[in-house]
C-alpha positions, 0 to 999 in steps of 0.5 A: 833749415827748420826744425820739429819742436818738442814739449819740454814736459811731455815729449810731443813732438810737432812742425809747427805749434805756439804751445803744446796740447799740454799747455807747456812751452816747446823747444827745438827737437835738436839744436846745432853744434859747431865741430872743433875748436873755437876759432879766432873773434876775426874769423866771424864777419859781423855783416852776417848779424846774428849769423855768423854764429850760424853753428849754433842756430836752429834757424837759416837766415831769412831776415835780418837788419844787422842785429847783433856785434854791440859793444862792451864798454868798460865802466870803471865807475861801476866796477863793470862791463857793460855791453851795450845793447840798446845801440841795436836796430831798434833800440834794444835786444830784443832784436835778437829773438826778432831776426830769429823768430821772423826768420822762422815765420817765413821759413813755415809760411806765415802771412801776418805775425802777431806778438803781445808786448809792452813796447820793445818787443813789439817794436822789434817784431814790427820792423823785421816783420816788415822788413821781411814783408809780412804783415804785423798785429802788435797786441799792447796795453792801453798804457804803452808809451806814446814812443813805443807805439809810435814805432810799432806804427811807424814802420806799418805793423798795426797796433791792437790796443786792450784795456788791462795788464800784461796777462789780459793783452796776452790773453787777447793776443793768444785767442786770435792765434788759437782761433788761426790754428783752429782754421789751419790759416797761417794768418795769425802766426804767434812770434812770441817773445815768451813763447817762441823757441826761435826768439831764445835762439836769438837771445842765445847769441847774446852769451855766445857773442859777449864770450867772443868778444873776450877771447872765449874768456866768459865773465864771473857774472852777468847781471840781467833784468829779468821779466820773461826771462827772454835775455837770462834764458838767451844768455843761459842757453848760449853760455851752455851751448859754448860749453857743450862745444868745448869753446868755453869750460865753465858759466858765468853766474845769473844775477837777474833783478826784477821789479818790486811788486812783480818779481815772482822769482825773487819773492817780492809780490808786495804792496810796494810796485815798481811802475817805473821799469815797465819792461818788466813788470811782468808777474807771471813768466811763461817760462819761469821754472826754466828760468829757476833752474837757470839761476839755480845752475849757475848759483845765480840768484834773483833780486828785486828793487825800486822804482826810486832805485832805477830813477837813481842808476838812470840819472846816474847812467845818463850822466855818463852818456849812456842813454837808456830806457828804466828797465836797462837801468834797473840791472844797474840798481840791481848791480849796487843791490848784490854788491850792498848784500856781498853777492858781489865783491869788488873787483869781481868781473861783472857784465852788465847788459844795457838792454834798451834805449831812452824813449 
């Protein structure tokens, strides 16, 4: 099943496009819903990875590694549940927008992905590229860490380094693609993880799956690392969608936390930078007025903290067994940051997302 896509902004509507000719990004025209109630978690067969909540994607399965089902673990030193998502295929979540937006590139044709991305994403789209057979260009900056490059490498996808921030790789990435759609070639097929509306209809699942888990019972809140917002969006889209089918009756609150001196939706652009959460540090999010409206809907709220205060969570998560990479535990340091402001009292039921795995 392929679906037409549709500005979000001025209502054009194309097969297949990276953006609209207004500069906005685009959206499935319709997106599916599931007819009667919502069935037992046992009815769901997890070896179908993100499928098994195929009523709700706009996307058939072409590709998958098994994606998807992580485990929520209770973390009473946190006063928290933590789902953890960095035991995915490649280590983080990002393999849920992967098997998703791979899965769209070959439904149209695509002969070679391409995807800008500090590591985790790049990671992601190498290997579904790969596992589906297409060939893969991963745009990073210069200062991507030696692991992250290694596993972009490592399963064939090559590595296109360019010297500057995250905007500049992009930027670089971006004019490959418009170059291929000028010349009609599917050759450069954009499997952005900031752009792509197939990605968030992976993302989608994390909400879906975690409200599955508990019986159909969503938390209080959900505290996210936010850079593109390619998990708070998933995760809001799919909390919305449940509600739309009547499986659940109300949204958790969206607490993102950010990165200081990057974090344009908490109002810290300062001289003071957390270089530490690198997965995040991204100042200007294609998406970011979704992404206001999502924390706006849900009376969420956006915090940023320091690269001090992730070193701290980190060591701390580490000491419990949980092996995670900084930007994982920049939501934890963003947890004890809504609990020190009275955002969060204890005992309220909080989600955590452990994002991606120590590199």
């Amino acid at each position: 099943m392929s679906a037409d896509l549709v500005c979000s902004v001025c209502d054009r509507t194309y097969a297949d496009r990276w953006r609209c000719s207004c500069g906005a990004p685009l959206e499935f025209a319709s997106e599916p819903r599931p007819d009667g109630p919502a069935p037992d978690f046992s009815a769901f067969d997890s070896r179908r990875g993100l499928w098994a909540f195929s009523e709700f994607l706009p996307v058939a399965r072409h590709v998958t590694l098994g994606e998807g089902f992580t485990p929520l673990v209770d973390a009473p030193e946190w006063d928290a549940t933590f789902k953890l998502e960095y035991v995915s295929p490649t280590g983080s979540f990002k393999d849920r927008g992967a098997a998703t937006v791979v899965s769209r590139a070959v439904e149209r044709g695509a002969d070679r992905v391409v995807e800008d991305s500090s590591g985790n994403a790049g990671a992601a789209i190498a290997a579904y590229a790969a596992r589906a057979g297409l060939d893969a260009d991963i745009y990073v900056p210069v200062s991507v860490t030696a692991a992250k490059r290694r596993a972009i490498e490592a399963v064939g996808a090559r590595v296109v380094e360019v010297a500057g921030d995250r905007e500049t790789v992009a930027a670089a990435c971006r004019n490959v693609v418009e170059a291929s759609e000028e010349r009609r070639s599917s050759l450069a097929w954009y499997a952005s993880h900031a752009w792509n509306p197939a990605f968030f209809a992976g993302t989608a699942t994390f909400g879906i799956e975690l409200a599955a888990q508990r019986d159909w019972s969503v938390p209080d809140a959900v505290v996210v690392p936010l850079g593109h917002g390619t998990l708070l969006l998933g995760a809001y889209r799919g909390f919305r969608a449940l509600v739309e089918a009547g499986w659940t009756d109300r949204m958790p609150r969206l607490l993102a936390v950010q990165a200081a001196g990057y974090a344009p939706v908490a109002g810290h652009l300062g001289p003071e930078t957390n270089d530490l959460a690198d997965g995040i540090r991204v100042r200007e999010p294609v998406r970011r007025e979704a992404v206001v409206d999502a924390i706006d809907a849900t009376d969420g709220d956006a915090v940023a903290v320091s690269s001090d205060a992730v070193a701290r969570a980190r060591d701390a998560l580490l000491a419990r067994g949980f092996d995670v990479e900084p930007t994982a535990a920049a939501a934890v340091a963003g947890l004890r940051e809504y609990r020190d402001r009275g955002v969060l009292e204890g005992g309220t039921d909080v989600v955590v997302p452990l994002t991606g795995r120590g590199k």
